[in-house]
C-alpha positions as CSV (number, residue, x, y, z in Angstrom):
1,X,15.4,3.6,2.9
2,X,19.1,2.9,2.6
3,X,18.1,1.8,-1.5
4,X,17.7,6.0,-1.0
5,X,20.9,7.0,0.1
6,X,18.7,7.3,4.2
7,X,21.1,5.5,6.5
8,X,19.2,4.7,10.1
9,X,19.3,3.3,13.3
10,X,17.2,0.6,14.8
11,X,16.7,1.5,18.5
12,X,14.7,-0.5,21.6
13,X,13.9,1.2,24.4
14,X,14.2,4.9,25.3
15,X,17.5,5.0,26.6
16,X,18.5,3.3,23.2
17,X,16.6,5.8,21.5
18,X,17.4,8.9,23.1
19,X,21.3,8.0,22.2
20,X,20.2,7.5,18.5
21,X,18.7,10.8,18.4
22,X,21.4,12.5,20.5
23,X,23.7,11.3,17.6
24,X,21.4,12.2,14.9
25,X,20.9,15.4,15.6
26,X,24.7,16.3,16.3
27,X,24.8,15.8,12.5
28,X,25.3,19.5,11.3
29,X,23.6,18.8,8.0
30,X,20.7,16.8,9.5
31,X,17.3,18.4,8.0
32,X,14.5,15.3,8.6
33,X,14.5,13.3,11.4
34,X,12.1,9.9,10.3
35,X,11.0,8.4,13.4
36,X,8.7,5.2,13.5
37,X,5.6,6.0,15.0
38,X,6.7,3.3,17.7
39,X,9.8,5.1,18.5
40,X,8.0,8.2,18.6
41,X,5.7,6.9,21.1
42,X,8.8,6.1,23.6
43,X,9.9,9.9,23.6
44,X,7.1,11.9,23.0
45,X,8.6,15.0,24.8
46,X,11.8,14.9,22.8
47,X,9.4,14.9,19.5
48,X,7.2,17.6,20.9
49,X,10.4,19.7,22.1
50,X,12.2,18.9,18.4
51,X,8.6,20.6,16.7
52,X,8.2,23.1,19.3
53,X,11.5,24.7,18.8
54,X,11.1,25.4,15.4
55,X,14.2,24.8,14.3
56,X,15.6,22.0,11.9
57,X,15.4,18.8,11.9
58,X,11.8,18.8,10.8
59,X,10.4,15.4,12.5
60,X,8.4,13.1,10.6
61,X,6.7,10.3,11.8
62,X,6.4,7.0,9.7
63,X,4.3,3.7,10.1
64,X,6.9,0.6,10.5
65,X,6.8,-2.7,8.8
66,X,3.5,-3.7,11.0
67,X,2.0,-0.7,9.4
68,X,0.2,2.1,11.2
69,X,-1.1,2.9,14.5
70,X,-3.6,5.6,13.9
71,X,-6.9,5.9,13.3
72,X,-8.0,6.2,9.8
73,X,-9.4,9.1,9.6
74,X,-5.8,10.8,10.8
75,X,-5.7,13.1,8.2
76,X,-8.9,14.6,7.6
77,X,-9.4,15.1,11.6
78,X,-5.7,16.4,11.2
79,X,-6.9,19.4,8.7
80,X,-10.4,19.8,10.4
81,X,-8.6,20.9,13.7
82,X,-5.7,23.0,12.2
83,X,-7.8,24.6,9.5
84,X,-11.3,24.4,10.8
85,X,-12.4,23.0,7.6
86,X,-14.4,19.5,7.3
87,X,-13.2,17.1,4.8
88,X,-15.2,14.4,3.4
C-alpha cells in the first residue's frame, strides 16, 4: 500500500484502534478508510456508525496477509440479499 502513495497504521487492540481511527478520520481530506477485516471485527460499531452516517470516509474492508475471513460465497449472498437477485 505505501508502494501506492496509502500510508497506514498497524493497530492491536481496540483502544489501539479506536486512536488510529480517531486520527484518521480528523484528516479533512480523508475519503476511504481501509480497514483489515480483523480490525474491523474489534470495532464493529464504529464501522457500522462510519456507514450509517453516510458521510465520507467510505469504509472498506480488506483481507490481511492471512487472507480472508469470510465465506466464499460473500459476494453472491452479498447481491442476493441487497438486490433480491440469485447469482450463480
Amino acid at each position: 500500500m505505501g508502494l501506492a502513495g496509502i500510508h497506514g497504521v498497524i493497530a492491536h487492540g481496540r483502544e489501539e484502534i479506536l486512536e488510529a481511527v480517531q486520527r484518521a478520520l480528523e484528516q479533512p481530506d480523508l475519503g476511504i478508510l481501509v480497514l483489515t477485516e480483523k480490525v474491523a471485527l474489534e470495532v464493529p460499531d464504529v464501522v457500522r456508525d462510519l456507514r450509517q452516517s453516510g458521510e465520507l470516509p467510505l469504509v472498506v474492508e480488506i483481507p490481511d496477509r492471512h487472507g480472508t475471513r469470510r465465506p466464499a460465497d460473500f459476494l453472491t449472498r452479498y447481491l442476493q440479499e441487497a438486490i433480491g437477485v440469485k447469482v450463480e
